[in-house]
Structures are given as C-alpha cells and as structure tokens.
C-alpha positions as CSV (number, residue, x, y, z in Angstrom):
1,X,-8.5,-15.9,19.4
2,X,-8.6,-15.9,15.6
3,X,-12.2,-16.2,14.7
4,X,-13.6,-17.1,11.2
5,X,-16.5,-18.0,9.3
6,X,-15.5,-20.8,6.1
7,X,-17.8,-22.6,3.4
8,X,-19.5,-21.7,0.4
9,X,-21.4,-18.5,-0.2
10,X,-24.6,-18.9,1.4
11,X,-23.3,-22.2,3.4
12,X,-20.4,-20.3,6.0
13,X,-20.3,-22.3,9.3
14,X,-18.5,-20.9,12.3
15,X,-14.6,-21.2,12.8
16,X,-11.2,-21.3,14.2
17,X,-7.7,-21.0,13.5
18,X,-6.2,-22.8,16.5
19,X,-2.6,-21.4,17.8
20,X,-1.3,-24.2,15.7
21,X,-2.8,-22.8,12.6
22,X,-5.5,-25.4,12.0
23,X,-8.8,-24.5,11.4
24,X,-11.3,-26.0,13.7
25,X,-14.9,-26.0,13.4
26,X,-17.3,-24.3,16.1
27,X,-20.8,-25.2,14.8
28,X,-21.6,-27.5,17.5
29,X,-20.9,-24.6,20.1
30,X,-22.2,-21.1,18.3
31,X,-24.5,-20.7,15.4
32,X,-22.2,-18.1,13.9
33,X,-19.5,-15.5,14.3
34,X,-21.7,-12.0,14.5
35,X,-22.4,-9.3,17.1
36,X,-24.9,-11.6,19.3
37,X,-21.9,-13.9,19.8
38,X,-19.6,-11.0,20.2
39,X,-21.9,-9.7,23.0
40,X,-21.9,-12.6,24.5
41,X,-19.1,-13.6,27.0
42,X,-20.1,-16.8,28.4
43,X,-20.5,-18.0,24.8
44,X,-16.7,-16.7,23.9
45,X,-15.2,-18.4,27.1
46,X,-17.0,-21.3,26.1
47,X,-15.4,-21.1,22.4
48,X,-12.0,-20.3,24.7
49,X,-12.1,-23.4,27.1
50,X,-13.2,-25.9,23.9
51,X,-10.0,-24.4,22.2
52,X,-7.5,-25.3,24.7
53,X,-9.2,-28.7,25.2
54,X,-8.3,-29.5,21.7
55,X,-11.3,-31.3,21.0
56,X,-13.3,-28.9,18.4
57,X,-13.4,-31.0,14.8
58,X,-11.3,-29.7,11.8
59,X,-11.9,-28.3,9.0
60,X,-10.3,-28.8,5.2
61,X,-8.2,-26.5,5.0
62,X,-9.2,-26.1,1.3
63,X,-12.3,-24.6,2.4
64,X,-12.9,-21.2,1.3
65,X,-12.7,-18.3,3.9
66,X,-15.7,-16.5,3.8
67,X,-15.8,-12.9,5.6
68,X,-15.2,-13.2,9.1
69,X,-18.4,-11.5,10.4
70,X,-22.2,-12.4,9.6
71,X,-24.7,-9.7,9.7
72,X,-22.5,-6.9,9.7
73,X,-24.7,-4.1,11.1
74,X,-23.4,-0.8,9.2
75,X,-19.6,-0.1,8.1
76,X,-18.3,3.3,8.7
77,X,-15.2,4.4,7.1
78,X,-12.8,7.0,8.2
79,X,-11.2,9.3,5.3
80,X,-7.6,11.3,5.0
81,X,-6.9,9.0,8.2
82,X,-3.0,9.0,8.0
83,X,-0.9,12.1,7.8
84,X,1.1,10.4,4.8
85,X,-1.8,9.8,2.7
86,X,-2.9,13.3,3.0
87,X,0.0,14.3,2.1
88,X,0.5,12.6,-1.1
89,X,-3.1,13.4,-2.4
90,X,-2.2,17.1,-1.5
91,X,-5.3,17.6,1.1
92,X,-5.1,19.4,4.4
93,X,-4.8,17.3,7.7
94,X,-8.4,17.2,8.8
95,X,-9.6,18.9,12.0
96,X,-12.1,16.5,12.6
97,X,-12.5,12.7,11.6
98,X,-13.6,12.3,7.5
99,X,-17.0,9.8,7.8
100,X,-18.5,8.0,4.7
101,X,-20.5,4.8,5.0
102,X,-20.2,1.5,3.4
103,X,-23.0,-1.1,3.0
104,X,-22.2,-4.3,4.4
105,X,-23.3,-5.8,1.1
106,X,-20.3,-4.7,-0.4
107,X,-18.5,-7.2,1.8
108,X,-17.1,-10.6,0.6
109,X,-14.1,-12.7,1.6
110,X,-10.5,-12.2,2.1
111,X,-9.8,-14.5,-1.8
112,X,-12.8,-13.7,-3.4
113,X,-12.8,-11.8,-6.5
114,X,-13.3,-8.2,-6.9
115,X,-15.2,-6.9,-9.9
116,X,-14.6,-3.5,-11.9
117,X,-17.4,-1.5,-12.2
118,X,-19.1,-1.4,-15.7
119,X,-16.9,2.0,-16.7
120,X,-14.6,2.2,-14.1
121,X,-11.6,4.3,-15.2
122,X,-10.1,4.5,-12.0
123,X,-10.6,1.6,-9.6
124,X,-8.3,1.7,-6.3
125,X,-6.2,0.4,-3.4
126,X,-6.9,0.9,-0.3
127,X,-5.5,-1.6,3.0
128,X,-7.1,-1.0,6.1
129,X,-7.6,-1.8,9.9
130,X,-11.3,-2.6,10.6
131,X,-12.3,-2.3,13.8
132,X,-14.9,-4.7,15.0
133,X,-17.6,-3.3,18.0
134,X,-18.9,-6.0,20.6
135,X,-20.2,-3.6,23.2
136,X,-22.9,-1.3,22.6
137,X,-21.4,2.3,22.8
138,X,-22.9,5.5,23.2
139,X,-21.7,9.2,24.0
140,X,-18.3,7.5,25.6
141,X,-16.4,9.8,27.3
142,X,-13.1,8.3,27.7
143,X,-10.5,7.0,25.3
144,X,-10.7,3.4,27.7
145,X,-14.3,3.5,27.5
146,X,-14.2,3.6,23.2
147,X,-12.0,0.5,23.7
148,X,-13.6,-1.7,26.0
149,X,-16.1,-1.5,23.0
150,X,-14.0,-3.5,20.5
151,X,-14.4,-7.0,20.3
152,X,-11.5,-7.3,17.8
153,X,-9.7,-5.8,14.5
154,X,-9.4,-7.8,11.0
155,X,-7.9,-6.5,7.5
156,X,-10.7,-4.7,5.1
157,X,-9.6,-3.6,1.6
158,X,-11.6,-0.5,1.1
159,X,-11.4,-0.4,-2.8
160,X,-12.3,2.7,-4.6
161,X,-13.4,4.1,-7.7
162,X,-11.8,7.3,-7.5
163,X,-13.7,9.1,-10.8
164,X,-17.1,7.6,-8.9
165,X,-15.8,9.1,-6.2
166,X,-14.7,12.6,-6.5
167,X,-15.6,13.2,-10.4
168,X,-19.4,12.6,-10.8
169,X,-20.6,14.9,-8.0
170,X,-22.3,14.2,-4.4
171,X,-21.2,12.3,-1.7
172,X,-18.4,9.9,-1.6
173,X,-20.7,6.9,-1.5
174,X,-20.7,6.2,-5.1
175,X,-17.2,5.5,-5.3
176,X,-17.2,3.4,-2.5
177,X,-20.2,1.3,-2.4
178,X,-19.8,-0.9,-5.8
179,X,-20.2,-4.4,-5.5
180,X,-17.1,-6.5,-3.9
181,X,-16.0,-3.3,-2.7
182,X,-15.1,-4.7,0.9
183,X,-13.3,-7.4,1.2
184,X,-13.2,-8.5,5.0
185,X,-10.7,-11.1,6.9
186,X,-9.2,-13.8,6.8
187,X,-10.0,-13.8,10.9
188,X,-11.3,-11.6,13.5
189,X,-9.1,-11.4,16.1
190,X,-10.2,-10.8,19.9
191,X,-8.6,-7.5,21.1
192,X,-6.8,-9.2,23.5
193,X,-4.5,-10.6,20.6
194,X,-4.0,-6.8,20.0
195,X,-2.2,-5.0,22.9
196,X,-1.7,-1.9,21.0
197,X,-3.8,-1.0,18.1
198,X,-1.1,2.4,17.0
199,X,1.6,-0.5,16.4
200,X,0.2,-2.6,13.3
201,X,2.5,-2.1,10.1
202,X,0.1,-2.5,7.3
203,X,1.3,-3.3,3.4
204,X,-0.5,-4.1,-0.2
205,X,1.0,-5.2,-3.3
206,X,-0.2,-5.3,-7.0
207,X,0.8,-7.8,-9.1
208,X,3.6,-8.5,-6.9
209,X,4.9,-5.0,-6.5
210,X,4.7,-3.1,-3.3
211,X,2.5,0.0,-3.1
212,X,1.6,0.4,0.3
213,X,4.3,-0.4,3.6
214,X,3.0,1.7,6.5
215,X,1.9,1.8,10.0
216,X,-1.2,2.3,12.4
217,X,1.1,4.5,14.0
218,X,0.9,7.1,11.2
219,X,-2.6,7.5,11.6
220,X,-4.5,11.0,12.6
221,X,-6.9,10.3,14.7
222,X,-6.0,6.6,16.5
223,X,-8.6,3.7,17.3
224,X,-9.6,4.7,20.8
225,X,-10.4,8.2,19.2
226,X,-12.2,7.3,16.1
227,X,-15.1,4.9,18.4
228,X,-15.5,7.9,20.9
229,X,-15.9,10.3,18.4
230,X,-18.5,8.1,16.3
231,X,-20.1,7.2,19.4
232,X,-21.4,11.0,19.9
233,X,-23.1,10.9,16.6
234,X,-24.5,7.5,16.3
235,X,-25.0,4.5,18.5
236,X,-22.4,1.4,17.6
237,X,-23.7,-2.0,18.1
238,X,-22.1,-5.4,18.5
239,X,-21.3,-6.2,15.1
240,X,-20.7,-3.0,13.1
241,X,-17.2,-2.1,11.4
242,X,-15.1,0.8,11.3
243,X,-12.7,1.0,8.2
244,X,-10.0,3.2,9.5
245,X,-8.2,4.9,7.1
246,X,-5.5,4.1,4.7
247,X,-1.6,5.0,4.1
248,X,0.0,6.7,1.6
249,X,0.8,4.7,-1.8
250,X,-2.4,4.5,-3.6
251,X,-2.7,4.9,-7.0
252,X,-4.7,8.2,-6.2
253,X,-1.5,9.7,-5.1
254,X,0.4,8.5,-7.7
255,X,2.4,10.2,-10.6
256,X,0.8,10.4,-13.7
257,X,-0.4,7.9,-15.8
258,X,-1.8,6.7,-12.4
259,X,-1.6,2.9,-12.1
260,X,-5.2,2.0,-11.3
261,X,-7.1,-1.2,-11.2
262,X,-7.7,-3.4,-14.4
263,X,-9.1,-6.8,-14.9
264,X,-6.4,-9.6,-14.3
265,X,-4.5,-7.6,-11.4
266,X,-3.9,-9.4,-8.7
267,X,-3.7,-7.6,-5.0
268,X,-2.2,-8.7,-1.8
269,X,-2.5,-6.9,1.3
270,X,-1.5,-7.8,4.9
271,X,-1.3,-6.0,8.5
272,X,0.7,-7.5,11.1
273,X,-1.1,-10.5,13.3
274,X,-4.1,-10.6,11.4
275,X,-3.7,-12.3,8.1
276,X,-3.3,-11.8,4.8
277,X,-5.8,-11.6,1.7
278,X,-5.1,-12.1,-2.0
279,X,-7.6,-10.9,-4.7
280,X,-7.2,-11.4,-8.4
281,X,-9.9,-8.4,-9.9
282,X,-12.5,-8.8,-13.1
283,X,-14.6,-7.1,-15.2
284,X,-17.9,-6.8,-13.8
C-alpha cells in the first residue's frame, strides 16, 4: 500500500493512493497514519480489504501532500553510508555505521518549501531512503529479525548546511537540524511493495540538472544491517525514521566553486517505487 497523510498544515487527514493512482480518503477507518496504526495489523488489513472494495471516498487531487507520518518518534540518520559518497568527499569507509539525529520537527512535506538558514553559505543535497519502524525492536539478532521491524520505506531529503555542519565546531547536529530540513514523502509504502530494499536507484536534480543518479545497492552498511545495529544501542518504536545515507553527487563533493543551495533553486529528487518530491528553496 501507498499510505499518505493530505490537507493543510495543522488539518492532514489520513490517505491513499489507490493502484490506480487516486487518492482516497481513510478518515472514516483510522484517525491517522503514525506508529499506533503501524502497530496495528487488524487496523491495516482493514485499510487493505476497504481498498480492494473500492469504496473509500476521494480526495482532490489538488490537495497538498503533507508528510506521510504523524508523530514521528525520533529520526536517526546514517552518515558516509555509500562507498561513492565517501569517496568523493575524500573520507575513509567507516568501520562502523556514522549516527547523528534529526528532530522530527525538521520534517515537512514532499512540495513544501525549504528555507535557507539566516547565513547559510553552504546549504545541501542530500536524497535518501527512510526507513519507517512498525515493530518495536530491541537487541535483534538477526538480519530477518531487523526487517520484520519495518513497516515501510519513503523518500527523505536530508538537507545540509555543510559550514553548520563541519565548520562551527561540535556535533553534526547543527548542520542538520534547521528548520525544513526533512522533507518526508510523498507516501509510505508497506514493505511488502518493497521486495528488496539494496535494489532502489535513487536520483536529485537542481534546477533541472542531475546531481545525484545512484543506487541502494551502493550502500555500506544495507537496511537489514543498519536496524540491527541501532537496535543494540537504543530501542526503535513504531513510528521512528531512519535516514539512510546518501550517494555521491552532492555539492559537498563537488569541484570548486561548489554549487550549493540559494534562494529560488528548485530540487527534485526521486527513488524508484516511492514517489517523487519537488521543492523550490527560500530565504528564511
């Protein structure tokens, strides 16, 4: 299933994209899309069963797509988690997965606009598979195990401010956590959509030119591997996010002058089966 949340900030209702690609309402079944519902399999058969009777309501489809999960419970983030993009920022292929955190405030919609930070220099690219948990996981010992934890995968744009980041000392965080800095969707779709995690080409444009083209395939430390090895460190819940990593072609990695974000850019970015997003960015 493609699940989604649409409607004004403040005023999201519960969705779906049916396999016909219309957009079908779900508030008279499920309050929300979040991690109680994602917990909850007789709730998600009954979203199932009302989808393949065709009688759920539709929705304009001029209705703005809001982020595709309500009361995110914490976003982790996985650094240097593709060989190529370690490569092209000249760092060493880590040992061990990179963690940083993002607050789930940072997230808004898939079209929603993205702000420059108030002396941002150096604002960022960055596609990205999110991972979505529905099962509460800790200590799992098994690749299958750290799967049968996902409820599904959407696209997050992990945007950056590099000189926040790296230059001004600390912890990542402050490059990461600015406001807009996540934007999350257009769907959530169940795992089941997703046989194979490692086979999801991912690629983001700016302004129409392409700066990222590569693949889940690439990556260092795969899906099933990055939930186990959170899961020995800190207990995922129905509802957090994993941000997995990027490829190479950001504008960190970039000759100089470095092409990096300004007011009036506009971004697409797409992985395979689950969407697409389009942001134009502004001054904050």
């Amino acid at each position: 299933m493609k699940l989604l949340r649409a409607g004004a900030v403040g005023a999201e209702r519960p969705a779906l994209l049916d396999r016909d690609g219309v957009l079908r309402d779900l508030s008279a079944l499920v309050p929300d899309i979040d991690g109680s519902l994602l917990a909850d399999d007789a709730a998600l058969a009954r979203i199932r069963e009302a989808e393949a009777d065709g009688t759920l309501p539709v929705l304009d489809a001029s209705v703005r797509v809001a982020p595709p999960l309500g009361r995110i419970g914490k976003i982790v983030c996985i650094g240097l988690n593709y060989h190529d993009h370690a490569t092209e920022t000249g760092a060493d292929i880590p040992a061990e997965p990179i963690i940083f955190m993002k607050a789930p405030d940072t997230v808004v919609g898939p079209d929603d606009t993205v702000l420059v930070p108030r002396g941002s220099e150096k604002t960022d690219w960055e596609v990205e598979l999110a991972v979505v948990i529905g099962r509460e996981l800790r200590y799992a010992a098994s690749a299958d195990e750290a799967l049968a934890a996902v409820a599904g995968y959407a696209i997050a744009h992990d945007v950056s401010e590099r000189a926040f980041q790296i230059e001004r000392g600390g912890q990542w965080d402050k490059g990461k956590n600015c406001e807009t800095f996540n934007p999350l969707g257009p769907w959530l779709v169940t795992a089941d959509e997703v046989p194979d995690p490692q086979a999801l080409g991912l690629r983001l444009w700016v302004n129409g030119e392409l700066k990222q083209n590569g693949s889940t395939a690439d990556q260092i430390f795969p899906v099933a591997e990055v939930v186990r090895y959170l899961s020995q460190f800190m207990t995922l819940y129905p509802g957090d996010v994993i941000n997995t990593g990027t490829p190479a072609g950001v504008a960190l990695g970039q000759p100089e002058p470095k092409p990096y974000l300004r007011a009036g850019d506009v971004v697409e970015l797409e992985i395979d089966g689950l969407g697409r997003q389009r942001q134009v960015f502004k001054g904050a």
